[in-house]
C-alpha positions as CSV (number, residue, x, y, z in Angstrom):
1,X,-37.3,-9.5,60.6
2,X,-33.5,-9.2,59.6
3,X,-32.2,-12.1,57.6
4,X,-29.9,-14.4,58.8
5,X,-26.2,-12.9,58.4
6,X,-24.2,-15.5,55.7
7,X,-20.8,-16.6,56.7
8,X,-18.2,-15.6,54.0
9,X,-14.8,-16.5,53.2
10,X,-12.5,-14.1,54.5
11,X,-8.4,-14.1,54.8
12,X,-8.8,-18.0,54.3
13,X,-11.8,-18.7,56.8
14,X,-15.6,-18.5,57.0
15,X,-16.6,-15.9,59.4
16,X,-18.8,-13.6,60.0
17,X,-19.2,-10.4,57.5
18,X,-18.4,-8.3,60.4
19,X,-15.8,-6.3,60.7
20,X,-14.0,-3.9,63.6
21,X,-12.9,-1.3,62.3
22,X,-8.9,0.3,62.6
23,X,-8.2,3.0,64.8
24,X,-5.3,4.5,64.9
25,X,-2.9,5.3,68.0
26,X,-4.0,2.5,70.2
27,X,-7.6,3.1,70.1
28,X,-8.5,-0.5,68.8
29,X,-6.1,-2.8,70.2
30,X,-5.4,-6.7,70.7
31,X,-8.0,-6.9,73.5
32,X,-10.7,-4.9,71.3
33,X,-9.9,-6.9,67.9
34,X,-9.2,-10.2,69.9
35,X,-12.6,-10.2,71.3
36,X,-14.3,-9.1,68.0
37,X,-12.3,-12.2,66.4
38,X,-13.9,-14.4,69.2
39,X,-17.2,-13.4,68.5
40,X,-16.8,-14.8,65.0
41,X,-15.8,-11.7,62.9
42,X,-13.0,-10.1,62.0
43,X,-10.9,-7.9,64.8
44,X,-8.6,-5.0,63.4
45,X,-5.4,-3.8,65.7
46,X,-3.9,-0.8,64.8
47,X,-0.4,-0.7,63.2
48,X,-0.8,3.3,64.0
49,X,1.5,3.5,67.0
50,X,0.3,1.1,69.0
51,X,0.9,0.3,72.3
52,X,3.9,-2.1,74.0
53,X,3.9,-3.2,77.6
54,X,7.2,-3.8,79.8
55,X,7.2,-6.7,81.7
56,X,4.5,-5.9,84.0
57,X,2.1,-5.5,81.5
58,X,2.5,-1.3,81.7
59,X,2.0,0.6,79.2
60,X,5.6,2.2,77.7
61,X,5.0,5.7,77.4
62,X,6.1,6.9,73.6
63,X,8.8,9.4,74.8
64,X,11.2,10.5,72.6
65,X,15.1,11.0,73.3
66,X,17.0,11.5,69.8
67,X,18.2,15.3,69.6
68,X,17.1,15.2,65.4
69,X,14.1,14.4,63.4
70,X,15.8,11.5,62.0
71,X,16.8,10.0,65.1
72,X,13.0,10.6,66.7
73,X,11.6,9.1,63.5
74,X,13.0,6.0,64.1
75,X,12.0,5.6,67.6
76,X,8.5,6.0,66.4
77,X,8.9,3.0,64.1
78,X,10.7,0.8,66.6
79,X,7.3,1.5,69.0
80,X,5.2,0.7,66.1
81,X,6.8,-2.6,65.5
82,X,7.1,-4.2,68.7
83,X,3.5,-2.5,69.4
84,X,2.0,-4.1,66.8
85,X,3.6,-7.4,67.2
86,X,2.8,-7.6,70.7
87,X,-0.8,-6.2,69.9
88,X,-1.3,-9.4,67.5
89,X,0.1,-12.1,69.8
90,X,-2.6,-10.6,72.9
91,X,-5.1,-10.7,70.0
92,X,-4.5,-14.4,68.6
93,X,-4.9,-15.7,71.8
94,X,-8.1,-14.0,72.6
95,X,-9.9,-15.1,69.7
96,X,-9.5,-18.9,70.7
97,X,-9.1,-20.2,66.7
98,X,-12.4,-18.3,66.0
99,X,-12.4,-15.4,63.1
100,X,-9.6,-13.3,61.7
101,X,-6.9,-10.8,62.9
102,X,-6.2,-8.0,60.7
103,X,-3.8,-5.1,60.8
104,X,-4.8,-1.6,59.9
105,X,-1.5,0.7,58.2
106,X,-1.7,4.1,57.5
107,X,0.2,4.4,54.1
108,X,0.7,8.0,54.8
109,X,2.0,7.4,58.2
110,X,5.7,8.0,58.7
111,X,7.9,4.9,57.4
112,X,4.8,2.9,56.6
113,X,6.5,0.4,54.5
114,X,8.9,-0.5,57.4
115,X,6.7,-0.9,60.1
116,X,4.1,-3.2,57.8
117,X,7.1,-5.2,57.1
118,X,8.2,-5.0,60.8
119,X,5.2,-6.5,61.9
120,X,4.7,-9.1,59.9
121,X,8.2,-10.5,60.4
122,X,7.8,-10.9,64.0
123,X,4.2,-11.5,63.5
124,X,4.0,-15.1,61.4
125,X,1.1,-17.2,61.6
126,X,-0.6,-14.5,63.6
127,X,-2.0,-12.0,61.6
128,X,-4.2,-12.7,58.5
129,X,-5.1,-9.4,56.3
130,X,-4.2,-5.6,56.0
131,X,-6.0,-3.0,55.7
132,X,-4.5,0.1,54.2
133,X,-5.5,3.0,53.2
134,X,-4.8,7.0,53.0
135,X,-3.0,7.8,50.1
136,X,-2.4,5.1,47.3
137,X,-0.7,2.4,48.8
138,X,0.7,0.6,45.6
139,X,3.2,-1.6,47.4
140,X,0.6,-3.3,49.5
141,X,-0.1,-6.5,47.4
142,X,3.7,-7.5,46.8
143,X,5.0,-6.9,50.3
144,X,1.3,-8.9,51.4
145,X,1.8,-11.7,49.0
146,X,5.5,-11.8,50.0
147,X,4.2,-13.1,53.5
148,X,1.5,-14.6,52.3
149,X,-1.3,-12.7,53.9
150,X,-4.0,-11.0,52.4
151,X,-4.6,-7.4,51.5
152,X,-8.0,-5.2,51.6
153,X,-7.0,-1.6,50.1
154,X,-9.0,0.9,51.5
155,X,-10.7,3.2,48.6
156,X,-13.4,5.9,47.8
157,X,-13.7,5.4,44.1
158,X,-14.0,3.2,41.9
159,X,-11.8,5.0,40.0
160,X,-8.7,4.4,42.9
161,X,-9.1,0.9,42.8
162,X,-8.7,0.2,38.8
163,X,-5.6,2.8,39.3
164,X,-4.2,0.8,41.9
165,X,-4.9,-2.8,40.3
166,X,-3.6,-1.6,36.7
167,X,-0.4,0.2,38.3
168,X,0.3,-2.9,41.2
169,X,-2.3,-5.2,42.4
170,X,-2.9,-7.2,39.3
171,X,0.6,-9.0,39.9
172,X,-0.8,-10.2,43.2
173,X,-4.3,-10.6,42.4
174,X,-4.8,-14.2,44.6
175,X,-4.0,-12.2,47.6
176,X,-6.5,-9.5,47.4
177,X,-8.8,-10.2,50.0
178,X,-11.3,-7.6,49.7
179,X,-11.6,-4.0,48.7
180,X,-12.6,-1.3,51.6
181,X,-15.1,1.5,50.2
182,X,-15.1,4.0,52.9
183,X,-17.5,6.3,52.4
184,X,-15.5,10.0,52.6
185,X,-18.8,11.8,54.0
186,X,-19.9,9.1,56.6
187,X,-16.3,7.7,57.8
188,X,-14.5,8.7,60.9
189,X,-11.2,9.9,60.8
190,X,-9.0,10.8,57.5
191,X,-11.0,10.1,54.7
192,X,-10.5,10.7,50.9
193,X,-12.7,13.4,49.4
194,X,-11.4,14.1,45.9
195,X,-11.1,17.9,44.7
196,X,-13.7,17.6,42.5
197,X,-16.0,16.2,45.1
198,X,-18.2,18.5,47.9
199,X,-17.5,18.3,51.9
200,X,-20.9,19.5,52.4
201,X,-22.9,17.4,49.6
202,X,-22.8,13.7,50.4
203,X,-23.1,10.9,47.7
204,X,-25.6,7.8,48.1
205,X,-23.0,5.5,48.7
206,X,-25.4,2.3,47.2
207,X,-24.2,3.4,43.4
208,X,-20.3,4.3,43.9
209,X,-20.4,0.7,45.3
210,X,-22.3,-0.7,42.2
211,X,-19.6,1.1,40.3
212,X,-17.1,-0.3,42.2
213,X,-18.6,-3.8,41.9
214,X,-18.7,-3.3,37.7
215,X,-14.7,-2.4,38.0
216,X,-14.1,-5.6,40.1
217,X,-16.1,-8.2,37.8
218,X,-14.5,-6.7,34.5
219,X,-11.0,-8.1,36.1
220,X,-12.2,-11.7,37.4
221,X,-13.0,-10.3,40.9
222,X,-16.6,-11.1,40.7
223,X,-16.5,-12.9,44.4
224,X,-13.6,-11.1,46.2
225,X,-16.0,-8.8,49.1
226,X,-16.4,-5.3,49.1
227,X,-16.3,-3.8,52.8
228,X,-18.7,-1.2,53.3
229,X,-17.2,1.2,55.6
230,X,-18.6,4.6,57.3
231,X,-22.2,5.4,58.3
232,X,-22.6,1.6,59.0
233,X,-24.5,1.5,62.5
234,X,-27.9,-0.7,62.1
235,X,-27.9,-3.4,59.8
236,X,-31.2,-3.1,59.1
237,X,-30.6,0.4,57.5
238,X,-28.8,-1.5,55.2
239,X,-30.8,-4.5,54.4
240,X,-31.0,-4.3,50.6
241,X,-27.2,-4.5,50.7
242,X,-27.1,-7.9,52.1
243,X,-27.7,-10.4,49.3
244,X,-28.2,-8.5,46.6
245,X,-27.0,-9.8,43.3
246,X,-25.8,-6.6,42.0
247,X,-23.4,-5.7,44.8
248,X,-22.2,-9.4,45.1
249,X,-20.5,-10.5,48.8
250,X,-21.0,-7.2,51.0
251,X,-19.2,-6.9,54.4
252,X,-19.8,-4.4,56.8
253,X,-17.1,-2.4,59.0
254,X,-18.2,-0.8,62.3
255,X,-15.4,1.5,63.4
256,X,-17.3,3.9,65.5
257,X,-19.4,1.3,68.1
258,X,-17.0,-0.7,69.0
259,X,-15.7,2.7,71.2
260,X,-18.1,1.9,73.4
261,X,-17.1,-1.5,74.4
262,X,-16.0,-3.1,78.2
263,X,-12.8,-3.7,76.0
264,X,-12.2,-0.8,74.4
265,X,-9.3,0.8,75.8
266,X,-10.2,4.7,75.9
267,X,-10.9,6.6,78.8
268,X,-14.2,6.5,80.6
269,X,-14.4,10.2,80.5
270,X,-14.6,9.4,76.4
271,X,-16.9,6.8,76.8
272,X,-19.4,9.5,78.9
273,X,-18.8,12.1,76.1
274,X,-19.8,9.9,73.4
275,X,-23.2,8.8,74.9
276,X,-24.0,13.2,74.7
277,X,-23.2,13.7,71.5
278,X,-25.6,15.0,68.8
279,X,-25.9,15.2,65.1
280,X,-24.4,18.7,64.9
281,X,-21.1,17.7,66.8
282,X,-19.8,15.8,64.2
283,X,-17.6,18.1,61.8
284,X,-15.4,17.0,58.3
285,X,-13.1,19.8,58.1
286,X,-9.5,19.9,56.7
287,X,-7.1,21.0,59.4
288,X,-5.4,17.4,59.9
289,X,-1.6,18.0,59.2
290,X,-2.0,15.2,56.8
291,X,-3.8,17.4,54.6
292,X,-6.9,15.3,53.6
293,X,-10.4,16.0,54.9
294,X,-10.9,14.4,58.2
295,X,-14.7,13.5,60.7
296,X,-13.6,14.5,64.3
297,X,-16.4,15.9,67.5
298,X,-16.3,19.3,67.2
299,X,-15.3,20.4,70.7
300,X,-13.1,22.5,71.9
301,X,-9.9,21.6,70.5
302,X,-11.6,21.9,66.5
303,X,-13.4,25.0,68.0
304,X,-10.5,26.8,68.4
305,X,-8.4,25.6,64.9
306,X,-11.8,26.9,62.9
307,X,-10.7,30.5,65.7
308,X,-7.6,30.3,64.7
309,X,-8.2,30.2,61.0
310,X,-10.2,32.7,61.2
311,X,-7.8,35.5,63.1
312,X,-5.6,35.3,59.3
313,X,-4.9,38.1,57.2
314,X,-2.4,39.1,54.3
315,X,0.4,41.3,55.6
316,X,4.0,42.9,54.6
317,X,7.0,43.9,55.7
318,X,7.4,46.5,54.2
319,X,4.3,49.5,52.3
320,X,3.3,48.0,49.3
321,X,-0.3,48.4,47.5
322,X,-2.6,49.3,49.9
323,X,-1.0,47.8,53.0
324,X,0.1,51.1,54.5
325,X,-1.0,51.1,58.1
326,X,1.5,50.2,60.1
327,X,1.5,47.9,63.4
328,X,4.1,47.2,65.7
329,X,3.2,43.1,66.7
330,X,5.4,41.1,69.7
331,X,6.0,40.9,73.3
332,X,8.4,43.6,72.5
333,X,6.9,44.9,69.9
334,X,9.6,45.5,67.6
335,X,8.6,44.1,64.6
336,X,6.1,46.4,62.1
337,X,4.0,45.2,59.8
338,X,1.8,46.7,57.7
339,X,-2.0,45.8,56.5
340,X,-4.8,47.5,54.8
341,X,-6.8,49.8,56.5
342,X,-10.0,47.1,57.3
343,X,-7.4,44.4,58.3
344,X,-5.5,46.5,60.6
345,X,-8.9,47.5,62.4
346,X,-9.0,43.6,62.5
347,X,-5.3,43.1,63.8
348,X,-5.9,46.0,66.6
349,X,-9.1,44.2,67.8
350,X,-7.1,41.2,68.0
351,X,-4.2,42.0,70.0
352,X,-6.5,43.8,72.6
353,X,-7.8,40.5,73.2
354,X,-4.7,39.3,73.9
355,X,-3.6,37.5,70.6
356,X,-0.2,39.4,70.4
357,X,1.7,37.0,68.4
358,X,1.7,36.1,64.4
359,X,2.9,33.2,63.2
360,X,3.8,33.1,59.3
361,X,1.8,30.1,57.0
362,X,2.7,28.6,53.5
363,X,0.1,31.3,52.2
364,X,1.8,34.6,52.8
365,X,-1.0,35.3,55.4
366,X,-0.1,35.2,59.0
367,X,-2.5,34.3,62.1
368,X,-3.0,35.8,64.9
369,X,-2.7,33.7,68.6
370,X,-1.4,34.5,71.9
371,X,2.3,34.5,73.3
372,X,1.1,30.4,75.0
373,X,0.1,29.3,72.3
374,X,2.5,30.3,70.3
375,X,5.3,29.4,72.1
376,X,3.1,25.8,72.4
377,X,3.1,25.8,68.2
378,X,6.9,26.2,67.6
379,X,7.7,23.3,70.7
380,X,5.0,21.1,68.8
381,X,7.1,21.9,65.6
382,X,10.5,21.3,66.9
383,X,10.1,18.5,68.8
384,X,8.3,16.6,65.3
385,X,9.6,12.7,65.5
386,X,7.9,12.4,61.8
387,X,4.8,10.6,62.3
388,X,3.9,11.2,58.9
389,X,5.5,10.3,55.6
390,X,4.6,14.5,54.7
391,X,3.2,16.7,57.7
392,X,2.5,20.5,56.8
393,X,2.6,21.3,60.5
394,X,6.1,20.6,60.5
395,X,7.2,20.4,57.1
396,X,8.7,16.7,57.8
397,X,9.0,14.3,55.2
398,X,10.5,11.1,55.5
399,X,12.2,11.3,51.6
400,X,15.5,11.3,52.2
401,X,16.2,12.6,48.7
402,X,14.2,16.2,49.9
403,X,16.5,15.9,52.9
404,X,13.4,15.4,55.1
405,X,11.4,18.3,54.3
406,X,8.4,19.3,52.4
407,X,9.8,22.2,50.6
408,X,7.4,24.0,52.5
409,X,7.0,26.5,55.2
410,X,5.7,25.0,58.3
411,X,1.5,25.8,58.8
412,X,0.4,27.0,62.4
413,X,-3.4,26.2,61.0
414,X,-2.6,22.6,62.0
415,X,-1.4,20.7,64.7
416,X,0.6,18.2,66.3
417,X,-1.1,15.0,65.6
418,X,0.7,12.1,67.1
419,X,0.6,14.6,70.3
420,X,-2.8,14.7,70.2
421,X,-4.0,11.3,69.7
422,X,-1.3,10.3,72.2
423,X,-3.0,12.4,74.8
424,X,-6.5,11.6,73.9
425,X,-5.6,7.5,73.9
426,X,-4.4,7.4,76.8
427,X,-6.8,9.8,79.4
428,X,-6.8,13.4,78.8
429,X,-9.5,15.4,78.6
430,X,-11.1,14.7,74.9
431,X,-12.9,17.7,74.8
432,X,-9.3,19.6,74.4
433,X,-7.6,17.3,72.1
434,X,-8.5,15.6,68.4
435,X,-11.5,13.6,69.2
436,X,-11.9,11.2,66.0
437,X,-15.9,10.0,65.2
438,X,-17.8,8.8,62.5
439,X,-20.8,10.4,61.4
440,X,-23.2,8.5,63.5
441,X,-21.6,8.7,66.9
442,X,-24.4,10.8,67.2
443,X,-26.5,8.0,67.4
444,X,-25.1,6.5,70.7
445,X,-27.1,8.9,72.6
446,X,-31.0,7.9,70.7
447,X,-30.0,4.0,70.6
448,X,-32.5,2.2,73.2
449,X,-29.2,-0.2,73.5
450,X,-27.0,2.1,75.2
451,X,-29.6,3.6,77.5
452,X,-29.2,3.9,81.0
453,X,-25.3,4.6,80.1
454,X,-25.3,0.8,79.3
455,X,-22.0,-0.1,77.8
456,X,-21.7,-3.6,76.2
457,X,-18.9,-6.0,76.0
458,X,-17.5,-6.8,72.3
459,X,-19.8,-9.8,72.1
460,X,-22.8,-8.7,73.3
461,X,-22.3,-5.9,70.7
462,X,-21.6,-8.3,67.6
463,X,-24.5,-10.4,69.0
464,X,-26.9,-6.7,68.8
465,X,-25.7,-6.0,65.7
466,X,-26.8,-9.6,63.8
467,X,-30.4,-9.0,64.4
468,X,-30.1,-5.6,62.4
469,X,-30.0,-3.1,65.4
């Protein structure tokens, strides 16, 4: 039998060691991480372009109307704001004085620093931790402790965490609320494989924790939690965690169930895809504009990035080496280039099947697609509004001091991002856009508790999940 779940101090209160995990773009909102809160954990809304409502309670479309980048940037952080502020105050009053509100940040989101800031100025009394991960958030424990909430970096290593608290969060230790391990092979969405570490060749995640734990105790952090995050689906998988003297106070995050919630605002035509997925659909791959490794469903919007990546080859302008063969490539086809002899067999094959357009990427290669799509990849490009603070589909960056740009040459092997989670969040077919999962979203389809295409409300769910299934 599955031991009774300990209540743990948590952003100031005792509450379950449950949390909801942050989705990004709208996909865990004040309704989803209200109701968690209710149930006597801790809810997460996302500070990722959330949703705002008019006066009817619509939802206000993100459009944007500034003619630059600049101007478009800052749109997207004035939706982010009032968003997340209105987000929080539809989540505090749903959780009825029971469990904790959180706020999850990208750090490598576009104007992160603002919009955390944003939120929690509008926000007081109503919001009680951040999490924040992607990229090395250093600034996280002064502007937390400056509003007096607490702060849960989200990490892979040990190793990031004693960076971060040597370089910032030792002057704001009292404030650290916990530390997020998310596991980079078992998380959904962006995750943070290192470049010495293998996509394909998963870590036990029991000893990077222990390691982790050792790094917190040797600074005075011997209670402060560590969130286990990714790959967390039955407690009772996971039983020697709870308790156990060498990991000290464990939490567990859920950020792939709660999908498939009554709350949970995502389309029902999601909700019927995840119950037929299966162990082979979930893919980590690296073609998020973001750059780091990312788990999405591989369907047919991944399918055809892993086509598209494929249809590359080196190329010049002009006979150099062995490129000699010349091509004529366009609608017109006035423009020659020249390849090899085995990649211009490749490059005839291709245009036959229509893919009569190349588009030019950071890697002196170009890739073959047709005249749609790339027509579709330069509108994506232009019309950027800088959801990212560096985007190699675009080449945005919001550094002023580089004048707003990477440096680099924009990469048609990625994609629109904001676009597609935009489309996916709010009904669109999520078989042709980014589809984000965690490892065991396979697992919706075997689980005895979603048969029958049961879907459970948020506290039925947290109820499910204390008795270790």
């Amino acid at each position: 039998m599955f031991p009774t779940l300990n209540s743990l101090k948590i952003s100031g209160a005792d509450v379950l060691p449950l949390i909801e995990g942050g989705k990004g773009c709208c996909v865990t909102n004040g309704n989803t991480s209200g109701a968690w809160a209710e149930a006597g954990g801790i809810g997460t809304i996302s500070g990722v372009n959330p949703d705002s409502y008019d006066s009817n309670g619509i939802i206000i479309p993100q459009t944007y109307s500034g003619k630059t980048r600049i101007e478009r940037h800052q749109e997207l952080i004035n939706y982010a704001i009032e968003g997340g502020v209105q987000q929080a105050k539809i989540a505090h009053d749903m959780r009825k004085d029971n469990g904790r509100i959180h706020v999850n940040i990208l750090w490598e989101m576009g104007g992160a620093e603002t919009v955390l800031k944003g939120i929690l100025e509008k926000s007081k009394g109503l919001v009680h931790g951040i999490t924040c991960g992607a990229g090395m958030p250093y600034k996280l424990g002064d502007i937390c402790a400056s509003f007096g909430v607490y702060y849960y970096p989200i990490i892979s290593s040990a190793r990031a965490f004693k960076i971060l608290y040597k370089r910032a969060y030792s002057r704001s230790a009292e404030w650290l609320g916990g530390v997020v391990y998310e596991d980079p092979w078992l998380a959904g969405g962006h995750n943070g494989l290192s470049n010495h570490e293998d996509p394909e060749v998963p870590q036990d995640p029991y000893p990077r924790c222990v390691e982790l734990r050792k790094a917190m105790r040797a600074i005075g952090l011997d209670e402060t939690p560590i969130v286990m995050a990714g790959g967390v689906w039955h407690l009772k998988d996971w039983i020697k965690w709870v308790d156990n003297k060498e990991l000290g106070p464990i939490v567990f995050q859920f950020g792939t169930r709660p999908l498939l919630t009554k709350e949970s605002p995502i389309s029902q035509i999601w909700k019927d895809k995840l119950l037929t997925l299966d162990d082979k659909d979930i893919l980590l791959h690296r073609f998020s504009p973001t750059n780091f490794y990312a788990s999405s469903v591989k369907n047919t919007f991944i399918k055809d990035l892993i086509e598209r990546k494929k249809r590359q080859l080196k190329t010049s302008l002009t006979i150099v080496g062995e490129m000699v063969v010349p091509i004529k490539i366009g609608k017109n086809k006035n423009k020659t280039f020249y390849f090899n002899k085995e990649d211009a067999s490749k490059a005839a094959k291709w245009i036959k099947q229509g893919f009569t357009e190349i588009l030019k990427t950071p890697d002196d290669t170009v890739i073959f697609v047709t005249e749609k799509n790339s027509l579709q990849i330069r509108k994506d490009q232009k019309e950027c509004m800088g959801c990212l603070s560096q985007c190699k589909f675009s080449n945005w960056s919001d550094n002023e001091e580089n004048k707003y740009s990477t440096g680099r040459k924009v990469d048609p092997r990625s994609f629109c991002i904001q676009k597609t989670l935009q489309n996916v969040a709010h009904g669109k077919d999520p078989d042709k856009e980014l589809m984000f999962a965690g490892h065991n979203a396979w697992k919706f389809k075997n689980d005895p508790f979603y048969s029958n295409g049961f879907v459970p409300s948020v506290k039925e769910l947290v109820n499910r999940i204390v008795t270790g299934d």
